[in-house]
py3Dmol code that shows the C-alpha trace and the ligand (Angstrom):
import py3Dmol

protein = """\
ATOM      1  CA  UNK A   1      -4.508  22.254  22.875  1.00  0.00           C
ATOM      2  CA  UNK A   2      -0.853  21.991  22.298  1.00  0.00           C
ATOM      3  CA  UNK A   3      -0.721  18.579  20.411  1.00  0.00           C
ATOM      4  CA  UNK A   4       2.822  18.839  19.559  1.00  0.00           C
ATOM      5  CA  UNK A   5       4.058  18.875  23.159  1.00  0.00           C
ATOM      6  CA  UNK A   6       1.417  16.136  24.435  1.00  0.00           C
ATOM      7  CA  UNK A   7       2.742  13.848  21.585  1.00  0.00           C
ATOM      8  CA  UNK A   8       6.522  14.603  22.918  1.00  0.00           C
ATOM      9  CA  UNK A   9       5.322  13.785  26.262  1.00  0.00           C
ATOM     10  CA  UNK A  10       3.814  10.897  25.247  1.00  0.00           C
ATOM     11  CA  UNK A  11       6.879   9.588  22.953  1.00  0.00           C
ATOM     12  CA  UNK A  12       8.954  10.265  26.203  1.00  0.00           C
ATOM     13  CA  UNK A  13       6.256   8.102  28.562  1.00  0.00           C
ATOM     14  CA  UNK A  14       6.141   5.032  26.000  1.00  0.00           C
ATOM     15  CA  UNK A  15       9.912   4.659  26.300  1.00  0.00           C
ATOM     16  CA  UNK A  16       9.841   2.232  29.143  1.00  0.00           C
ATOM     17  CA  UNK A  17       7.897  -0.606  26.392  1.00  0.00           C
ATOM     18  CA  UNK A  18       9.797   0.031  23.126  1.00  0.00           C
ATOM     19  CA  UNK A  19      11.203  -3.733  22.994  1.00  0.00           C
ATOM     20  CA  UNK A  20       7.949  -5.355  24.083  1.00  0.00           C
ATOM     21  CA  UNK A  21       6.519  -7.564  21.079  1.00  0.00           C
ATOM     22  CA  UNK A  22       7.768  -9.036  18.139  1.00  0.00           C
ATOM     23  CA  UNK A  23       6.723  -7.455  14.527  1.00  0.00           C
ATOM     24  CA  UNK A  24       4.555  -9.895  12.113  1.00  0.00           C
ATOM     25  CA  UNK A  25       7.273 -12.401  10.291  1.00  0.00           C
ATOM     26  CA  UNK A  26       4.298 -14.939   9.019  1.00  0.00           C
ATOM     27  CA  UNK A  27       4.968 -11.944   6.019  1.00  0.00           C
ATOM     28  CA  UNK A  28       8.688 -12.711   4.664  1.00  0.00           C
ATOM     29  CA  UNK A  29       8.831  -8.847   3.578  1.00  0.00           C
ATOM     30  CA  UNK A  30       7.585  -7.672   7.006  1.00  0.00           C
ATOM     31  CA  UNK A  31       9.930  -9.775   8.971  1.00  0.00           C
ATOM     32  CA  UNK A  32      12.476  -7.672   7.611  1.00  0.00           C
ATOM     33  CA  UNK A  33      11.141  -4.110   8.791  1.00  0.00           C
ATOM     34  CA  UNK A  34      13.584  -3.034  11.519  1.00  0.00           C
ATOM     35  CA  UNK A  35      11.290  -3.208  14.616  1.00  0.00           C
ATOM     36  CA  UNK A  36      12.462  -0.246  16.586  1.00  0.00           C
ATOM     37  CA  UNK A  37      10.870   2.476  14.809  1.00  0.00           C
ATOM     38  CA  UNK A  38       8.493   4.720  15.748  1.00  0.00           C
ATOM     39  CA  UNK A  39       6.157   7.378  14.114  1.00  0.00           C
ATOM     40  CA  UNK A  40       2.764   9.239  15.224  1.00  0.00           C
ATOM     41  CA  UNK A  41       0.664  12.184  13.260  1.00  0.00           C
ATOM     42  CA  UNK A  42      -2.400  13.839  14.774  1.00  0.00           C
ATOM     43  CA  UNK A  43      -4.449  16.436  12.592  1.00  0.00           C
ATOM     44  CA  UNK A  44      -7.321  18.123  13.444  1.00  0.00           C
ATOM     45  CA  UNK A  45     -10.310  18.883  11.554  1.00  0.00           C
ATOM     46  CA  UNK A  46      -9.570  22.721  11.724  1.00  0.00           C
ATOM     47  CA  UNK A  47      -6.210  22.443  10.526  1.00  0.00           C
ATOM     48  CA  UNK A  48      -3.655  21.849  13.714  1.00  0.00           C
ATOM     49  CA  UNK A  49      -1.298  19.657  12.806  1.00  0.00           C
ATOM     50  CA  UNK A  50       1.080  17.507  15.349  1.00  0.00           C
ATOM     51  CA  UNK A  51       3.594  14.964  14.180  1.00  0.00           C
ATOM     52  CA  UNK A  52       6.717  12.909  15.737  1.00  0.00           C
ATOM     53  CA  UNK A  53       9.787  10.773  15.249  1.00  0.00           C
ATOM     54  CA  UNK A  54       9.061   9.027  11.969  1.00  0.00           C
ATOM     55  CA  UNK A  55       5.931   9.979  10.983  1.00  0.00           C
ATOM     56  CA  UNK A  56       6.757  10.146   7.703  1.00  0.00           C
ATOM     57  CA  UNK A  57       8.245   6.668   7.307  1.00  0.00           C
ATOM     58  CA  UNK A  58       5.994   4.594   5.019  1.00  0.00           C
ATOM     59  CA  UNK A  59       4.930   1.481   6.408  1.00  0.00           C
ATOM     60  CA  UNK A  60       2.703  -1.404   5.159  1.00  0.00           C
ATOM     61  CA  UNK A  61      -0.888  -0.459   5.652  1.00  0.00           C
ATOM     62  CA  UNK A  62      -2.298  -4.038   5.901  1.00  0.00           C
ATOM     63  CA  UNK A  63      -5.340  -4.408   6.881  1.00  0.00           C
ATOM     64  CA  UNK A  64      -6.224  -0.677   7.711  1.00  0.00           C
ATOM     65  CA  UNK A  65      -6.410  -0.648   3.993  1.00  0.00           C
ATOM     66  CA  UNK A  66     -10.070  -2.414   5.118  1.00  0.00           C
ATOM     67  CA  UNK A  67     -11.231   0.545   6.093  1.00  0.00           C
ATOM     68  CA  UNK A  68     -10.891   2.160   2.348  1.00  0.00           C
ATOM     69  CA  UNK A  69     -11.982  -0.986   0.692  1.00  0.00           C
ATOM     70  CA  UNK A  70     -15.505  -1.253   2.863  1.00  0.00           C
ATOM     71  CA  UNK A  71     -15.996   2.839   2.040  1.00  0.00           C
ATOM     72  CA  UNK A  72     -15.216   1.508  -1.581  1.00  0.00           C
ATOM     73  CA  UNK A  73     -17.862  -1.145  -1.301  1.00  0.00           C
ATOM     74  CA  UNK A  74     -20.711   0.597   1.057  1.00  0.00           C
ATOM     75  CA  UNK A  75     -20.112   2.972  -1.836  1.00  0.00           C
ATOM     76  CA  UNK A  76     -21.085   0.681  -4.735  1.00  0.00           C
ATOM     77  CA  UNK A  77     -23.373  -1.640  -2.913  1.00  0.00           C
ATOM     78  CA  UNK A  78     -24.920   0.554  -0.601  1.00  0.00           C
ATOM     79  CA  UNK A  79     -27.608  -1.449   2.656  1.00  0.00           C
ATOM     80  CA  UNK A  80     -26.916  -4.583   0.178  1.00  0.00           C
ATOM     81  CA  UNK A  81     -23.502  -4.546   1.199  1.00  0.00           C
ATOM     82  CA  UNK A  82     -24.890  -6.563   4.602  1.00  0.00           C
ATOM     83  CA  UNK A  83     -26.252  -9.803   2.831  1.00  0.00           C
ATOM     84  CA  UNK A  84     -22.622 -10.424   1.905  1.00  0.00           C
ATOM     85  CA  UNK A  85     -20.566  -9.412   5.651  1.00  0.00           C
ATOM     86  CA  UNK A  86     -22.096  -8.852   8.916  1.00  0.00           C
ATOM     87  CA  UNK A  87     -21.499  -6.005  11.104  1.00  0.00           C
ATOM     88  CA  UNK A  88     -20.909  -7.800  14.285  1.00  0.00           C
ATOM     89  CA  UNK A  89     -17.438  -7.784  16.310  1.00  0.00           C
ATOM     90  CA  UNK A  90     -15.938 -11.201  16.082  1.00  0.00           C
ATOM     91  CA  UNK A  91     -14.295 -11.778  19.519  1.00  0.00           C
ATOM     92  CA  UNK A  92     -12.400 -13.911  17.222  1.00  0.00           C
ATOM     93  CA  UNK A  93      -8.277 -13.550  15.603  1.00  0.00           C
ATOM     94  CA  UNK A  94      -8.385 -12.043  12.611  1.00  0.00           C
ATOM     95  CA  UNK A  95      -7.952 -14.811  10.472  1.00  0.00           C
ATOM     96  CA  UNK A  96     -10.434 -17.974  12.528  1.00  0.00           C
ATOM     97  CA  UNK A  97     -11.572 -20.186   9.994  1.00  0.00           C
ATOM     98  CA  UNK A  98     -13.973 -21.722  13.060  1.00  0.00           C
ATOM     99  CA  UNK A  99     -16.440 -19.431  12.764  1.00  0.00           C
ATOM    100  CA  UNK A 100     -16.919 -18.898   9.413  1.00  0.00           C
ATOM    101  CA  UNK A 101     -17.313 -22.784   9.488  1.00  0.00           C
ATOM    102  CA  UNK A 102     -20.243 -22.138  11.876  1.00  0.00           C
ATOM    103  CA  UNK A 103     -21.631 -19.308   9.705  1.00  0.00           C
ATOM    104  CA  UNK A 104     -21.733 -20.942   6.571  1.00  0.00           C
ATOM    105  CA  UNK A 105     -19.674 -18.493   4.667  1.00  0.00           C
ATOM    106  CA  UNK A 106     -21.368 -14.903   5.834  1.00  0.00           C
ATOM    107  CA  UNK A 107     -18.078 -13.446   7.896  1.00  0.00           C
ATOM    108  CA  UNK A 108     -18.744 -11.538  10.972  1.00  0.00           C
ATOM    109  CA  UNK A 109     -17.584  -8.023   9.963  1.00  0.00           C
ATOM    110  CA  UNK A 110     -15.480  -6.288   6.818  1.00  0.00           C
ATOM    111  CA  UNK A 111     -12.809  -5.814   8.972  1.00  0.00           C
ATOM    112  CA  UNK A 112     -11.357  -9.682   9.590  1.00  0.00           C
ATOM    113  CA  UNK A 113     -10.119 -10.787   6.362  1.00  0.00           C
ATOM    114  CA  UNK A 114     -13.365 -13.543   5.913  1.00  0.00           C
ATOM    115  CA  UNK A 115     -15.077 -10.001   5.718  1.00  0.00           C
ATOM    116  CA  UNK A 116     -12.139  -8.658   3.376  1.00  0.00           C
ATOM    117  CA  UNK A 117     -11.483 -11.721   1.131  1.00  0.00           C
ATOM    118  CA  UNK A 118     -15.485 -11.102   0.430  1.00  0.00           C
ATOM    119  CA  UNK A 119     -15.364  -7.089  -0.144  1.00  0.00           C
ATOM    120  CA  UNK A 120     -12.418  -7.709  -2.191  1.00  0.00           C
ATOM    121  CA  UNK A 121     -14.722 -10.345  -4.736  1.00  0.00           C
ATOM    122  CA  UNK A 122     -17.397  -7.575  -4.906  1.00  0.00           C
ATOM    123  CA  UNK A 123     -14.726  -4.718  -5.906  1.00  0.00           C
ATOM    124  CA  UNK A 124     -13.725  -7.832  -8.545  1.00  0.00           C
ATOM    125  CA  UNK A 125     -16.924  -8.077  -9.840  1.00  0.00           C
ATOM    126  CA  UNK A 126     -17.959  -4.534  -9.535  1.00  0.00           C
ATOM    127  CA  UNK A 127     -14.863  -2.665 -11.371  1.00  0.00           C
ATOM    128  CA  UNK A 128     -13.367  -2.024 -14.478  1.00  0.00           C
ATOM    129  CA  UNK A 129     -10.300  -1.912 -13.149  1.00  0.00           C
ATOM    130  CA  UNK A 130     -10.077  -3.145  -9.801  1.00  0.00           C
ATOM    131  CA  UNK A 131      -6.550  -2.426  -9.364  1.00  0.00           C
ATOM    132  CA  UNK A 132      -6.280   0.756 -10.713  1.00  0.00           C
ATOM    133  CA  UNK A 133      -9.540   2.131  -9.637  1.00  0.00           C
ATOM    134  CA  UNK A 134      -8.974   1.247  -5.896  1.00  0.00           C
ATOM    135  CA  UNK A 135      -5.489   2.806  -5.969  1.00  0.00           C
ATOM    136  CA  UNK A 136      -7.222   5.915  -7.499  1.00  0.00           C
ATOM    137  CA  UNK A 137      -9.654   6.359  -5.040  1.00  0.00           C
ATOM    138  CA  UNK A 138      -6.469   5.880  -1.966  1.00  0.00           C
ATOM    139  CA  UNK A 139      -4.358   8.434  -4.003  1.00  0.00           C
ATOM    140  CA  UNK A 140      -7.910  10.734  -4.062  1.00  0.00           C
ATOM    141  CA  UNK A 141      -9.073  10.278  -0.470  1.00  0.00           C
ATOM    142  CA  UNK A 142      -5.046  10.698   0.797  1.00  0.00           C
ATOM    143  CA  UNK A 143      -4.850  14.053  -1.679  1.00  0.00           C
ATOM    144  CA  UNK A 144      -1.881  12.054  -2.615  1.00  0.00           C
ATOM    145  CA  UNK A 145      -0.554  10.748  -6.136  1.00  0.00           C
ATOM    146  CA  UNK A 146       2.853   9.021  -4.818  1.00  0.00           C
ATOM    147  CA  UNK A 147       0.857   6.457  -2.692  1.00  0.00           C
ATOM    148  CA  UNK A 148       1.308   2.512  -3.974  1.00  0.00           C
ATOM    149  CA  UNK A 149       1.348  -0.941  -3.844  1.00  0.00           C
ATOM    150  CA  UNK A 150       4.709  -2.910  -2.630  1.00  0.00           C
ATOM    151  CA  UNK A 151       4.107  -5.642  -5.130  1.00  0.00           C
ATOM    152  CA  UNK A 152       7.026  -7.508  -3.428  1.00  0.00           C
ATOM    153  CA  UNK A 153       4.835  -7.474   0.220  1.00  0.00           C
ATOM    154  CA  UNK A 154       1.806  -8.566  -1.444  1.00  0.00           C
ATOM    155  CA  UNK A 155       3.780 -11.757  -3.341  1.00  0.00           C
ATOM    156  CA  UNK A 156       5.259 -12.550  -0.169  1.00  0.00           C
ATOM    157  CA  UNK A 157       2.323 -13.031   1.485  1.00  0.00           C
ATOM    158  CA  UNK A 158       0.629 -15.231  -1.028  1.00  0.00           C
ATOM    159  CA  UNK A 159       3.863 -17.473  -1.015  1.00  0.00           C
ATOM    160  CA  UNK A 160       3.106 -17.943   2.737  1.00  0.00           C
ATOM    161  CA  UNK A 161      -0.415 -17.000   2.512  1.00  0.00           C
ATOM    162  CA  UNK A 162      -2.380 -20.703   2.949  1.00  0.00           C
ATOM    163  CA  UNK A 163      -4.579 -19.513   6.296  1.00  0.00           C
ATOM    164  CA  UNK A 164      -6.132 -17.103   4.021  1.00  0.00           C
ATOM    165  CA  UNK A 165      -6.148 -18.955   0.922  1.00  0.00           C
ATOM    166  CA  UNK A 166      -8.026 -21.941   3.744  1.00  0.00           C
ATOM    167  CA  UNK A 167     -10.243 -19.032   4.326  1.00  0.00           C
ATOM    168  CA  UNK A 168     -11.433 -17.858   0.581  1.00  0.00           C
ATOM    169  CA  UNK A 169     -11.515 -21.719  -0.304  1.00  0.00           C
ATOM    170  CA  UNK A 170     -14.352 -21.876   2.612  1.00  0.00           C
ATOM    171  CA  UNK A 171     -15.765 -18.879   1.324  1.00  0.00           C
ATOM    172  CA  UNK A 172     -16.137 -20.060  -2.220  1.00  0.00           C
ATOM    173  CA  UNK A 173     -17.707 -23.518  -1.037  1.00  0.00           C
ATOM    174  CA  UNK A 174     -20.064 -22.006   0.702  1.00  0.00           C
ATOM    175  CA  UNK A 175     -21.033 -19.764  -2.547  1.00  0.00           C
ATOM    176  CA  UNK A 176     -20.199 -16.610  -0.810  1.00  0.00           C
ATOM    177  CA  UNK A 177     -17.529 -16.075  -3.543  1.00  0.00           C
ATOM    178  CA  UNK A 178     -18.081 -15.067  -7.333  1.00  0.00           C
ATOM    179  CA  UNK A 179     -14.649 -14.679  -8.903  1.00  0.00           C
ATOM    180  CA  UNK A 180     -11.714 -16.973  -9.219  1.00  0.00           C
ATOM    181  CA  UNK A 181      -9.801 -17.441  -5.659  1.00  0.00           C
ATOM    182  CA  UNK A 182      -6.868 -17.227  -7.064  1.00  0.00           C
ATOM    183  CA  UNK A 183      -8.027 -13.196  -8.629  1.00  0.00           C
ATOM    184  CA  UNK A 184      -9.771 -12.468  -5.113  1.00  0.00           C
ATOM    185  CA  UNK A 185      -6.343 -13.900  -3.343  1.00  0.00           C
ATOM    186  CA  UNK A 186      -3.616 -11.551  -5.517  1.00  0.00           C
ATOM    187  CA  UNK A 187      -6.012  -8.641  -4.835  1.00  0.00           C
ATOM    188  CA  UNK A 188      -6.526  -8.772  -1.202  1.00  0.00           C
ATOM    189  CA  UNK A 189      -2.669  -9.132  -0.837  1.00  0.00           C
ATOM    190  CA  UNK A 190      -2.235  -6.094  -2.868  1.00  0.00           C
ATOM    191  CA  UNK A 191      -4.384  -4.099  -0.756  1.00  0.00           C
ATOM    192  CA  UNK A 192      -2.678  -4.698   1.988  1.00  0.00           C
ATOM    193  CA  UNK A 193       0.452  -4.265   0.675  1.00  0.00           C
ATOM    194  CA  UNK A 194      -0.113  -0.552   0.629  1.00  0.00           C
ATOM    195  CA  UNK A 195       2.326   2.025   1.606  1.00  0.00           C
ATOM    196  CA  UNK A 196       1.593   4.976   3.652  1.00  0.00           C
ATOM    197  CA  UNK A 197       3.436   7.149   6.346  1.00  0.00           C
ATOM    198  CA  UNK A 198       1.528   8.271   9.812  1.00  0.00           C
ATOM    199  CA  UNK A 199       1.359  11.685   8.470  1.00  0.00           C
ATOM    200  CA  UNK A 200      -0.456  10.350   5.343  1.00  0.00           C
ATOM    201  CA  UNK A 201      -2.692   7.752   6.944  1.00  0.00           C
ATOM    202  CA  UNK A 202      -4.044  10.675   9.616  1.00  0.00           C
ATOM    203  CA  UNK A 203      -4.695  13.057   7.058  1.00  0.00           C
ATOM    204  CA  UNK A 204      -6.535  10.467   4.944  1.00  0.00           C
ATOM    205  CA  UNK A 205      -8.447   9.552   7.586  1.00  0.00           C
ATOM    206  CA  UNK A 206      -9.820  13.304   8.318  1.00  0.00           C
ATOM    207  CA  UNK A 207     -12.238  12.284   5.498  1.00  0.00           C
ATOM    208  CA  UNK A 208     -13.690   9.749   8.324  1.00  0.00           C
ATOM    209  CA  UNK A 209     -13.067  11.746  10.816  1.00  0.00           C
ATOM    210  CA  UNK A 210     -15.719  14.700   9.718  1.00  0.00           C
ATOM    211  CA  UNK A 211     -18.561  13.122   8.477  1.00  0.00           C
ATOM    212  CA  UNK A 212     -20.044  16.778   8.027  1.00  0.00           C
ATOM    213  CA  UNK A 213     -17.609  17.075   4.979  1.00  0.00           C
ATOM    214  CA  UNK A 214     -18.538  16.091   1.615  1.00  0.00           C
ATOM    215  CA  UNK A 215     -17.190  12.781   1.037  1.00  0.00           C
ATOM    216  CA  UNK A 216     -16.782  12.413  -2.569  1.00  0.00           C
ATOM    217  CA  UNK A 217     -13.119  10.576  -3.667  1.00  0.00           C
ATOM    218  CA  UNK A 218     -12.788   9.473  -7.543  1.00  0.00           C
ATOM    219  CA  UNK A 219     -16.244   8.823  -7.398  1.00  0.00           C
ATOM    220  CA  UNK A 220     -16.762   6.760  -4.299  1.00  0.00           C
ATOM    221  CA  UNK A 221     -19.365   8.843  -2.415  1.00  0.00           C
ATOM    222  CA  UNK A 222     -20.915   8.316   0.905  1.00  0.00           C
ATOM    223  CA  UNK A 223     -23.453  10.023   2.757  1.00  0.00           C
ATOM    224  CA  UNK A 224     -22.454  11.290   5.956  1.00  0.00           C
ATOM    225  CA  UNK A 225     -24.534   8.948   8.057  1.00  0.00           C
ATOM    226  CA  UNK A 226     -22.180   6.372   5.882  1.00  0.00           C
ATOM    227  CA  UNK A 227     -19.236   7.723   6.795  1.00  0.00           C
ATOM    228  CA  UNK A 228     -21.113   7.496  10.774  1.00  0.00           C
ATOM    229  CA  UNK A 229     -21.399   3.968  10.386  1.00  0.00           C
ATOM    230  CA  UNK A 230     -18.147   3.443   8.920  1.00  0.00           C
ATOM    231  CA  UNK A 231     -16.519   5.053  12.604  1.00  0.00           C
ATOM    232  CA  UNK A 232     -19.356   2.562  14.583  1.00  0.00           C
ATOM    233  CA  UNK A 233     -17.936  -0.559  12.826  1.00  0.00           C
ATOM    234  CA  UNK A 234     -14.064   0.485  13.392  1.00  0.00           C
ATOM    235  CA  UNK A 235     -15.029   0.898  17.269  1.00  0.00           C
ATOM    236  CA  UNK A 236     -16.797  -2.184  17.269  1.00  0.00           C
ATOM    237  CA  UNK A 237     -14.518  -4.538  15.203  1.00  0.00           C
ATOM    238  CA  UNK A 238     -11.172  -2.818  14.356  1.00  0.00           C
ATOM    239  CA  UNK A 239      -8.842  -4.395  16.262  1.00  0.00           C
ATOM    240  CA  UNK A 240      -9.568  -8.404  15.792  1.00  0.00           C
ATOM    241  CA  UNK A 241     -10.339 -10.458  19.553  1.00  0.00           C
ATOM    242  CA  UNK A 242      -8.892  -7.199  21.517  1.00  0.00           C
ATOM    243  CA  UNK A 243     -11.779  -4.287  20.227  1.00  0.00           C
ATOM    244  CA  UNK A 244     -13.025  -4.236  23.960  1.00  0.00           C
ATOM    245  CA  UNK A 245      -9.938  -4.087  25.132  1.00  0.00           C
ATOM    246  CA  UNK A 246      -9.107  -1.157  22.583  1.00  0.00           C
ATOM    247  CA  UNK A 247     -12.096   0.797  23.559  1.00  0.00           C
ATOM    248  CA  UNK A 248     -11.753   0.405  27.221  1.00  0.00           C
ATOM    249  CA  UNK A 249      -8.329   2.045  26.861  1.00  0.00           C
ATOM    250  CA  UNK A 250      -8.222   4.421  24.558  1.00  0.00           C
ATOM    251  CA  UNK A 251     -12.590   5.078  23.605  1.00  0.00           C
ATOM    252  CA  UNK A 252     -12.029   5.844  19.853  1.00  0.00           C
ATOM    253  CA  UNK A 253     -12.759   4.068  16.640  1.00  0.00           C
ATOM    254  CA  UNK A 254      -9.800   3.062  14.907  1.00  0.00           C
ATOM    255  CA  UNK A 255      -8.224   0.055  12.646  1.00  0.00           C
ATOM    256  CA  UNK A 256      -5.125  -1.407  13.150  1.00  0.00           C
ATOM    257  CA  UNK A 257      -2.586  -3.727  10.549  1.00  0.00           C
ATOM    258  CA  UNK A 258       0.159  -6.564  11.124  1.00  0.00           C
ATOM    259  CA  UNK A 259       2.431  -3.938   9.837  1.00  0.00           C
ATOM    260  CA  UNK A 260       2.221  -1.907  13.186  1.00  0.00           C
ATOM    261  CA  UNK A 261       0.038   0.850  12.195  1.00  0.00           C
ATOM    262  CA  UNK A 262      -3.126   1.985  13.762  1.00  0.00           C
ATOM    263  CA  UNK A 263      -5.626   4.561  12.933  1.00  0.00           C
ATOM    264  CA  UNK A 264      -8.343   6.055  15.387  1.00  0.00           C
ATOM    265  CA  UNK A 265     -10.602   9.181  14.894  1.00  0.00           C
ATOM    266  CA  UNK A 266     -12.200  11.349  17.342  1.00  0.00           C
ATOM    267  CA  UNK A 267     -15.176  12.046  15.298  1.00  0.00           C
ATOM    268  CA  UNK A 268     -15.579  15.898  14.601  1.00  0.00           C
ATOM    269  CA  UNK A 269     -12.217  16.637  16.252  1.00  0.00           C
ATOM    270  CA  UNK A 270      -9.278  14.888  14.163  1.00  0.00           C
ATOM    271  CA  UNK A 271      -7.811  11.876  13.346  1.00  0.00           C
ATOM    272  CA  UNK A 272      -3.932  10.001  14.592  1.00  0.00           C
ATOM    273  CA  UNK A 273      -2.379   7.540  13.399  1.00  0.00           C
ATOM    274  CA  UNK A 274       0.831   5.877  14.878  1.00  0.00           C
ATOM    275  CA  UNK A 275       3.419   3.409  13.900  1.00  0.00           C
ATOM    276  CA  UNK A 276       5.546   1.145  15.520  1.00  0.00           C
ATOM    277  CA  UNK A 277       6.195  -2.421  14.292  1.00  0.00           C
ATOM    278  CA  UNK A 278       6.432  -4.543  17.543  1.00  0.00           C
ATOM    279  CA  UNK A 279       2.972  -6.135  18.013  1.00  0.00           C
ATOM    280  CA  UNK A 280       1.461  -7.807  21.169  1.00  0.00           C
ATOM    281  CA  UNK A 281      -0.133 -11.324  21.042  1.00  0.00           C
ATOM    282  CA  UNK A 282      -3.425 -10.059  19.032  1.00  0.00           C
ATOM    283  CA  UNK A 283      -1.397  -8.316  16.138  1.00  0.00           C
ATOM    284  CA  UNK A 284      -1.546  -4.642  17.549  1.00  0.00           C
ATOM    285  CA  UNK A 285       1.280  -2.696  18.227  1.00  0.00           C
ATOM    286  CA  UNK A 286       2.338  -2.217  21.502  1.00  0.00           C
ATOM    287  CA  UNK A 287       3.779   1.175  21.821  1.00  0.00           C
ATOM    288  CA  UNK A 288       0.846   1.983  18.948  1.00  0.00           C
ATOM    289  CA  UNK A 289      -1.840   0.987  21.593  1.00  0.00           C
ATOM    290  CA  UNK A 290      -0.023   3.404  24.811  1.00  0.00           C
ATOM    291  CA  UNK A 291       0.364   6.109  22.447  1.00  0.00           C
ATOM    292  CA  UNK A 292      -3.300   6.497  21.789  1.00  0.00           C
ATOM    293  CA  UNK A 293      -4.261   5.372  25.262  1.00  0.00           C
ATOM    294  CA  UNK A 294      -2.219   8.427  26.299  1.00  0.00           C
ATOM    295  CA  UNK A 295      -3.062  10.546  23.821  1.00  0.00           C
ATOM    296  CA  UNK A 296      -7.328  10.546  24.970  1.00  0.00           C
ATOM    297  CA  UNK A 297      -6.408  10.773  28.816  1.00  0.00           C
ATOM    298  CA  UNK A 298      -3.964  13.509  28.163  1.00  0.00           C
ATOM    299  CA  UNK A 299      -6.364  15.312  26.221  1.00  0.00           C
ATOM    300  CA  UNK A 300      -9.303  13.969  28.592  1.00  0.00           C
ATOM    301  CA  UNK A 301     -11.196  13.695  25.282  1.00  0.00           C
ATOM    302  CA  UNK A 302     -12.588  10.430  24.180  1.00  0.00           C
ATOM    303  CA  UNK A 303     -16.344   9.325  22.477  1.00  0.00           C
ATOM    304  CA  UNK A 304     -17.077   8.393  25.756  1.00  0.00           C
TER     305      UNK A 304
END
"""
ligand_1 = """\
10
LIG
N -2.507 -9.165 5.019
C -2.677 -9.533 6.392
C -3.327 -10.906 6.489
O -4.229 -11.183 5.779
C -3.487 -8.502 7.084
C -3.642 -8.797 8.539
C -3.761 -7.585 9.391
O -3.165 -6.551 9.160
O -4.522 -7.699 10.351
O -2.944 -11.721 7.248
"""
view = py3Dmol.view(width=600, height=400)
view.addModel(protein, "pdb")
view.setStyle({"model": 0}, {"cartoon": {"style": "trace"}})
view.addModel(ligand_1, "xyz")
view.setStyle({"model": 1}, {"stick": {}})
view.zoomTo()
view.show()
């Protein structure tokens, strides 16, 4: 398969929707990301590698950086992980306070931040060093030592951060929440605040992507049906109120982030990831979503 060429083709296709959406300003720092940019990385699991346009443009992770903090925390906690965060899709926007209202403080899935705000207090309580030790096992998993926080994203976003601070005060109320908000707060924001390129974030996510290969990263370990499970729960609930809508188009697992980034895997075959800062009405990007719906009918290779 010549992925280089398909991803030129594709690049070429997507022209026609490159000013459709606006990119996340609710994040000071993000608002001022120049919104026409564009980036996308496919690697395989045997080695082909296919990248485009700015693919290796750091961006803010956001909340793909989920996806590493629940392999941190299925890690450490193991099947006791669910007593703290379902494993249901949500249907809801990423950050609904209504039904975590309904469900007394247990949120839906890891991958809205209720879910995140409560993997984030078990990392708390669980580490020596949170910071450091989640950082480490990012650099580890991305075979990459120059990979960081933006300490300046993740202040701007507590400044402006009160739905989620609404969210963790819920959380705590309810009991669901051992450490102080304010810790669980400056550590979710960092997460997100991570920077990585396409070409980074896709061959990160190779480690997902063959759950045949030992996964064993700074000493987070996971078994490979783990790593299985990990894939189920980014098809189910990766991309907020629009993961049917994700599926139905493209039929991979993936996570997306307010930054414009999205990651999807075609287990056993390779893993993509694509930038591009202009995000519909459900926080995905736009040109982010036609790339990858492209990319699997191109290729006329999905899960399904
Ligand atoms: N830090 C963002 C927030 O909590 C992450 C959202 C996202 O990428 O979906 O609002």
């Amino acid at each position: 398969m010549d992925y280089q060429q398909i991803l030129e083709n594709i690049y070429q296709t997507i022209q026609p929707y490159s000013k459709q959406g606006k990119q996340a300003d609710y994040i000071p720092e993000l608002a001022k990301v120049y919104p026409d940019q564009f980036g996308m990385s496919l690697h395989t699991i045997y080695g082909e590698t296919a990248s485009i346009e700015q693919a290796d443009t750091r961006f803010s992770i956001q909340s793909i950086s989920k996806v590493f903090t629940l392999a941190m925390c299925l890690s450490i906690k193991g099947d006791d992980l669910w007593s703290r965060v379902g494993k249901e899709p949500s249907g809801t926007a990423f950050n609904s306070l209504v039904q975590l209202e309904v469900e007394k403080g247990v949120p839906r899935n890891p991958f809205i931040n209720a879910g995140a705000l409560v993997m984030a207090d078990i990392l708390l309580s669980n580490l020596k060093n949170p910071e450091a030790d989640y950082l480490n096992f990012v650099r580890a998993v991305s075979a990459n030592e120059t990979i960081d926080y933006n300490v300046n994203v993740a202040n701007s976003e507590r400044e402006n951060g009160f739905l989620n601070a609404a969210i963790v005060n819920l959380l705590k109320y309810h009991g669901t929440i051992e450490n102080n908000i304010e810790d669980v707060l400056h550590f979710y924001f960092l997460m997100c605040s991570i920077e990585m390129s396409c070409r980074e974030l896709s061959l990160a996510f190779l480690a997902f992507a063959n759950h045949r290969r030992k996964f064993d990263y700074a000493g987070i370990t996971l078994t490979s049906s783990q790593v299985k499970r990990i894939n189920a729960i980014m098809q189910t609930c990766g991309f907020y109120d629009e993961a049917g809508e994700f599926a139905y188009l493209v039929g991979l697992p993936g996570k997306s982030g307010v930054g414009g980034g999205i990651v999807a895997i075609h287990p056993l075959q390779y893993s993509v990831a694509v930038w591009s800062p202009r995000l519909n009405s459900k926080g995905n990007s736009v040109m982010g979503i036609k790339a990858l719906e492209l990319l699997t009918t191109e290729t006329k290779a999905s899960i399904f």
